[in-house]
C-alpha positions in Angstrom: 49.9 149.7 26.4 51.4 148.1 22.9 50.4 144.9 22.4 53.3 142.8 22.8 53.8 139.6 20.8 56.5 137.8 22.4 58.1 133.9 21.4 60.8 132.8 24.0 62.6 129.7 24.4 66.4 130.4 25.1 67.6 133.2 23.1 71.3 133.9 22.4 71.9 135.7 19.5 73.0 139.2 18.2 72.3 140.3 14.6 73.1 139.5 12.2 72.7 136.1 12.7 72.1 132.8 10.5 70.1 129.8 10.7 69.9 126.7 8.4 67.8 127.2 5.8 64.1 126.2 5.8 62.8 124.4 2.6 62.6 127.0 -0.4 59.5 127.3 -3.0 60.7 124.9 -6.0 61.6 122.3 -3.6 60.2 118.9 -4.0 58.2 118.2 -0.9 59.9 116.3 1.9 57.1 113.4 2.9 54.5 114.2 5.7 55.4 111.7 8.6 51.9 111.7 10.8 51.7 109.8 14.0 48.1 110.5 15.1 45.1 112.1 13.1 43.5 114.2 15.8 40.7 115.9 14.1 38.9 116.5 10.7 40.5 113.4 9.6 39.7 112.9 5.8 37.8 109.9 4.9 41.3 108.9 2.5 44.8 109.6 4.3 46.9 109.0 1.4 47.9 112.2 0.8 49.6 111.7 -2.9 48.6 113.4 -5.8 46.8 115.8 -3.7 47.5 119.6 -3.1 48.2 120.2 0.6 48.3 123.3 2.5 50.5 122.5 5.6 50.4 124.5 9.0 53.5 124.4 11.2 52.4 125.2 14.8 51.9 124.4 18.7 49.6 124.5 21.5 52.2 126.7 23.2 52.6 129.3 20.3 50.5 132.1 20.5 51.1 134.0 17.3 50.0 130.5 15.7 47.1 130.5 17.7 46.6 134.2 16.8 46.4 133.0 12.9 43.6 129.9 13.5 40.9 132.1 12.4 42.5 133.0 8.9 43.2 130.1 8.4 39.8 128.5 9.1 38.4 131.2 7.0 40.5 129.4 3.8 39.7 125.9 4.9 35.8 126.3 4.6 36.1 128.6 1.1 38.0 125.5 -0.2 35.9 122.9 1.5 34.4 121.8 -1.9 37.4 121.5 -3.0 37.9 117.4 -2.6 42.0 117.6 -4.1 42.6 120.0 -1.4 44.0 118.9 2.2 44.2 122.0 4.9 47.1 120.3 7.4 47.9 121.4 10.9 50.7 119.7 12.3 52.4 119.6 15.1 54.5 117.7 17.3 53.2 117.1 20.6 51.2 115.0 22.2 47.5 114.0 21.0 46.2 114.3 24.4 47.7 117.7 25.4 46.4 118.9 21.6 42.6 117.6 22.4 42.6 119.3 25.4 43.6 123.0 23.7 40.6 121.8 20.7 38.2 121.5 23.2 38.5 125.4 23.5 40.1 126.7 19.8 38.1 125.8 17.2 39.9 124.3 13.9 38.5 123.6 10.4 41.7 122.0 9.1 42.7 118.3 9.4 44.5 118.6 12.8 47.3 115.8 13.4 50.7 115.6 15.0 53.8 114.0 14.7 55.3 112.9 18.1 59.0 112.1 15.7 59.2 115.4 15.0 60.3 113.5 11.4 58.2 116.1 9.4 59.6 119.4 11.2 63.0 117.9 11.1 62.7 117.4 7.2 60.9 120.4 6.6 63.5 122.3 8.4 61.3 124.1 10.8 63.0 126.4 12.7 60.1 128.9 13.4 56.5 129.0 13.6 53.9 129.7 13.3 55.1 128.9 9.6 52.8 127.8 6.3 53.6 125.3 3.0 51.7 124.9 -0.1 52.5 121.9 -2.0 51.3 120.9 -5.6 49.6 117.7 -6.3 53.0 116.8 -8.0 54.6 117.4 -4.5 56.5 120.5 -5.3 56.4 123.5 -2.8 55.1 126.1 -4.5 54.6 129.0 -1.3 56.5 129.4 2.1 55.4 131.9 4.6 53.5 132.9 7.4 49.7 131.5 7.4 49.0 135.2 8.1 50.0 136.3 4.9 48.4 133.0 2.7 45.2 134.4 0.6 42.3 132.3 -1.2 43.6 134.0 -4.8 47.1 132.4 -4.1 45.5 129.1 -3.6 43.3 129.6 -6.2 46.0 130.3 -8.5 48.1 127.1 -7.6 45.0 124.8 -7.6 43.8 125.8 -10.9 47.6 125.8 -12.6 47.6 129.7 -13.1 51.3 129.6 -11.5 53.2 128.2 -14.0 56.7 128.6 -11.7 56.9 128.7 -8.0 55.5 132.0 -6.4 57.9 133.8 -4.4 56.5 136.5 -2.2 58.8 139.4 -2.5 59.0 142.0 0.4 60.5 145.2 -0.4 62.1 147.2 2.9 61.0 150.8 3.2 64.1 152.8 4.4 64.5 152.6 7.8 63.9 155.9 10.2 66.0 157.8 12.3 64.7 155.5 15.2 65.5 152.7 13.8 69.1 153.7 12.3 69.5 155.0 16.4 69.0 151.3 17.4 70.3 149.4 14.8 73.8 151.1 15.9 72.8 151.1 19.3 72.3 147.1 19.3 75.5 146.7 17.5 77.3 148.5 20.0 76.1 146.9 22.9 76.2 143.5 21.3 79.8 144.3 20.8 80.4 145.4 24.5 77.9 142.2 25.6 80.5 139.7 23.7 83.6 141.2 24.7 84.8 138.6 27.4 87.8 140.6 28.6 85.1 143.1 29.3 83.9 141.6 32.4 82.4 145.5 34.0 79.9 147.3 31.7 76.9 148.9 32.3 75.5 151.8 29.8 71.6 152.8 29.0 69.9 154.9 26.9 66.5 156.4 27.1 64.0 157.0 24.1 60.5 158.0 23.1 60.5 155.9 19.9 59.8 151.8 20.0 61.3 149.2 17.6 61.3 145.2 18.1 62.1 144.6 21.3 65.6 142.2 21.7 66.1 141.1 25.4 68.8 138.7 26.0 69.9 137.2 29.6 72.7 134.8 31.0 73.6 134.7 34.3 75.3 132.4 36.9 76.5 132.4 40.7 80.0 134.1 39.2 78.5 136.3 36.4 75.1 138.5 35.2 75.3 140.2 31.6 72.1 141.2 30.3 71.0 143.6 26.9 67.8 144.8 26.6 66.4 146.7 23.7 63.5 149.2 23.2 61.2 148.2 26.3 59.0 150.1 27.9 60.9 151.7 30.9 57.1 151.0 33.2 57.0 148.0 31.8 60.9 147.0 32.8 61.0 147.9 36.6 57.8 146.2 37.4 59.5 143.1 36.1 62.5 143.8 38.3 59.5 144.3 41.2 57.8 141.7 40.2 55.0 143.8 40.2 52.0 144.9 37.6 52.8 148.0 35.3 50.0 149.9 36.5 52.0 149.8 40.0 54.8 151.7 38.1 54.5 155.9 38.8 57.0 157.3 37.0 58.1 161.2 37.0 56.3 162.7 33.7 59.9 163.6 31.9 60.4 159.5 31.7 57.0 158.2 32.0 56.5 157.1 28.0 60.6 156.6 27.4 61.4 153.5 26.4 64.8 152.1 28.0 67.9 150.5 26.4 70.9 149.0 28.4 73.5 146.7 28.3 74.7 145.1 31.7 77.7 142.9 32.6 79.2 142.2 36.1 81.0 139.6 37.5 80.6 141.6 41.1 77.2 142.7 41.3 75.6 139.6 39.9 71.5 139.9 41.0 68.7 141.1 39.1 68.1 143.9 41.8 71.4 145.2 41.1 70.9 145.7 37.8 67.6 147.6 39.0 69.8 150.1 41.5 72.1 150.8 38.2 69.4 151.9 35.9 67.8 154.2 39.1 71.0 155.7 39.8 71.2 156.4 36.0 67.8 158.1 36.3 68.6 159.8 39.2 65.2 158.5 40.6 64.0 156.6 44.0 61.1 155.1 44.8 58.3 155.4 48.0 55.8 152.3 48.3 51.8 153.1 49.6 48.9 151.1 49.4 46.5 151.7 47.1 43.1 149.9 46.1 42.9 149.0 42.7 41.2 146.8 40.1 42.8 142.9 40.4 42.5 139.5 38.9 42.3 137.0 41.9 43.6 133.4 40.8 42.7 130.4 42.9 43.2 126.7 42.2 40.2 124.8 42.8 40.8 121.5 40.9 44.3 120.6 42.0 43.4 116.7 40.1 42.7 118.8 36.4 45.6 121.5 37.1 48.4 118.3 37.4 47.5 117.5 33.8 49.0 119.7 32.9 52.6 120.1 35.4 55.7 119.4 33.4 59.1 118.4 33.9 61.0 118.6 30.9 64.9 119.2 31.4 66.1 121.4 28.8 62.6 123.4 26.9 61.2 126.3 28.1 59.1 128.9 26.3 56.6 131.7 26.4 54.5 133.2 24.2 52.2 136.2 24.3 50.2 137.5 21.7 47.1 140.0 21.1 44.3 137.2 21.7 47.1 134.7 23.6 49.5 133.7 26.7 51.0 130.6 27.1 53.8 129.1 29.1 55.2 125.8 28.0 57.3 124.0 30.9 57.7 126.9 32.6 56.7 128.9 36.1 53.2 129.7 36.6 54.2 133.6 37.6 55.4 134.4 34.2 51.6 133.5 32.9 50.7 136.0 35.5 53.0 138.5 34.2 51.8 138.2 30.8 47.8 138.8 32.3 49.0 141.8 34.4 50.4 143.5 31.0 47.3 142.2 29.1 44.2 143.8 31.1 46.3 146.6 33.2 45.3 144.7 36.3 47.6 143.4 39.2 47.1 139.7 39.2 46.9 138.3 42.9 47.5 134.5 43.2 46.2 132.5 46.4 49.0 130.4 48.2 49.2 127.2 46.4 52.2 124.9 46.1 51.2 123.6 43.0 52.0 126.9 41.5 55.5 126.7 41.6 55.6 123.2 39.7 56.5 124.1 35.6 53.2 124.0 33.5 52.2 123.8 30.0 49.1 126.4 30.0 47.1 128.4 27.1 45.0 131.4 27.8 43.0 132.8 25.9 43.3 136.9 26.5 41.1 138.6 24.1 39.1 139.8 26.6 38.1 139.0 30.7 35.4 136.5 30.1 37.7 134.2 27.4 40.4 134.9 30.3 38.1 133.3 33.1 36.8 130.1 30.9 40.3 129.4 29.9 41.8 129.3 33.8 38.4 127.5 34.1 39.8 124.7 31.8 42.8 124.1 33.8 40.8 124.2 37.5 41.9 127.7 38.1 39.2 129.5 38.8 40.0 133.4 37.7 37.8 136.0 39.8 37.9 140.3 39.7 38.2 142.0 42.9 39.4 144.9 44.7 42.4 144.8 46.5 45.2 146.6 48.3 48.1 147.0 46.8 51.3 148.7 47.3 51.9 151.3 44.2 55.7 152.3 43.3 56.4 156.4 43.2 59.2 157.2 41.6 60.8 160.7 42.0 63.6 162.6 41.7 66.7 162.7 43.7 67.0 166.0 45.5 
């Protein structure tokens, strides 16, 4: 399957959209507010006068995660480099941060601000995201670390860049596809927003994939949902709560990738939203056992797993990435979930109450064995066996 690279915390939006502004290149640096020095800590932390590299990320961000080896890679080509200050901050707490070091490696000066005072001046928004700043404090590239190169620092260290450097992206012209679902979204999001249009459903089917948009309110009087470009596998095992691999799909659907918009103020559960895209189809579904490859989790170490149990009122995110999964103060079956689609494997938990507490948890996903020494970590203790499970047909209506 596509890798999916995924950053959820509440989403509400329909393009276009705007934000606030982040800070620009040209900008004079807002000041670095750092509560704890974590790792890598420089033997001088007065940070004037020096040029500074800073990191925006979190323990709970995948893609971030995803760019710690680049960004190491820069850090030790620069290490001679004694004006030079590789920063990654974030803005959680130093114990939860030591624990994710003790299994991602970092060559950077790691700290945090518990404030949030930096983010909040920097105007971070979204990360992971990346700031070079001069050693007369002015902010001379913005991006993603991703996209950061040794001959850009190079050139800003040894006064090449005599004006800020701008990194200009020029669009190709968009496809078919992607004219298809940019109307597509508009129309939905126009339907989806509509509140004397309280009845909707519609859904489209299509062999081409763009960025996936998936947004979801609901409440004991209402469910609206909009969905775009997911894989349609994919989409009814989350309705089944099931593994994709459990998904049989008739051959004239089984790569389609499904589109929909869904409001009701009547039919107002997740299952019904499930019987409207099957009657759309035209498709049912038998269940049979079958034995397939799983990945059995079992908590072993309840006393290292509540480390880790969170209870925060209002923040709730996941993130998925090529190499990562992570929940932050959310349920442990959505980790799961994000497993299941990772290794194509059904993911069979063992009865534990613990396991429906909200969690703060990072995995790494890369492949099996960095799986099982990550659930290790936490006191979960990740084992592949063969199992029964049941496996969804889907056919045709006669």
């Amino acid at each position: 399957m596509p890798q999916r690279y995924l950053l959820l915390v509440v989403v509400l939006f329909f393009a276009p959209f705007t934000t606030l502004a982040q800070v620009k290149t040209g900008d004079k640096a807002p000041e670095i507010h750092i509560t704890n020095w974590i790792k890598n800590a420089p033997q001088s932390k007065d940070l004037s006068g020096k040029f500074i590299v800073i990191d925006f990320w979190a323990t709970w961000c995948a893609p971030c995660l995803e760019s710690v080896p680049h960004m190491n890679n820069l850090a030790n080509k620069n290490k001679a480099r004694t004006n030079l200050v590789f920063l990654s901050i974030t803005d959680e707490k130093e114990d939860r941060v030591k624990a994710l070091l003790n299994r991602v490696d970092f060559s950077s000066t790691v700290v945090s601000d518990e404030t949030r005072q930096t983010f909040d001046d920097f105007n971070i928004k979204d990360i992971p995201f990346c700031v070079v700043i001069d050693d007369k404090n002015t902010i001379r590239w913005i991006g993603n670390p991703g996209d950061l190169t040794n001959e850009i620092i190079s050139d800003i260290l040894d006064g090449r860049v005599t004006s800020p450097v701008v990194t200009t992206i020029i669009p190709s012209a968009p496809t078919q596809a992607e004219k298809m679902y940019e109307a597509l979204t508009n129309r939905y999001a126009t339907y989806y927003k509509d509140q004397d249009l309280p009845e909707y459903f519609n859904m489209t089917l299509s062999l081409f994939q763009v960025s996936r948009t998936f947004i979801n309110q609901h409440s004991d009087s209402y469910y609206n949902e909009l969905l775009i470009s997911d894989g349609l596998a994919y989409r009814l095992s989350t309705f089944l709560d099931i593994a994709e691999n459990q998904v049989i799909l008739p051959d004239r659907i089984a790569k389609s990738y499904i589109s929909y918009c869904y409001k009701s103020q009547r039919k107002i559960e997740a299952k019904q939203v499930l019987k409207a895209i099957l009657n759309h189809l035209n498709v049912e579904y038998t269940v049979s056992d079958s034995l397939m490859d799983a990945i059995q989790l079992e908590v072993v170490d309840k006393k290292i797993l509540k480390k880790f149990v969170t209870d925060l009122p209002h923040i709730s995110r996941n993130s998925f990435s090529a190499s990562y999964a992570a929940i932050d103060n959310q349920r442990f079956h959505l980790l799961a979930r994000a497993i299941q689609a990772q290794f194509q494997k059904v993911v069979v938990t063992k009865k534990d109450n613990i396991l429906d507490d909200k969690m703060s948890l990072t995995i790494k996903v890369d492949n099996i064995q960095n799986m099982i020494d990550s659930f290790n970590a936490y006191g979960i203790k990740a084992t592949l066996v063969k199992q029964k499970v049941p496996v969804y047909r889907f056919t045709e209506k006669r």
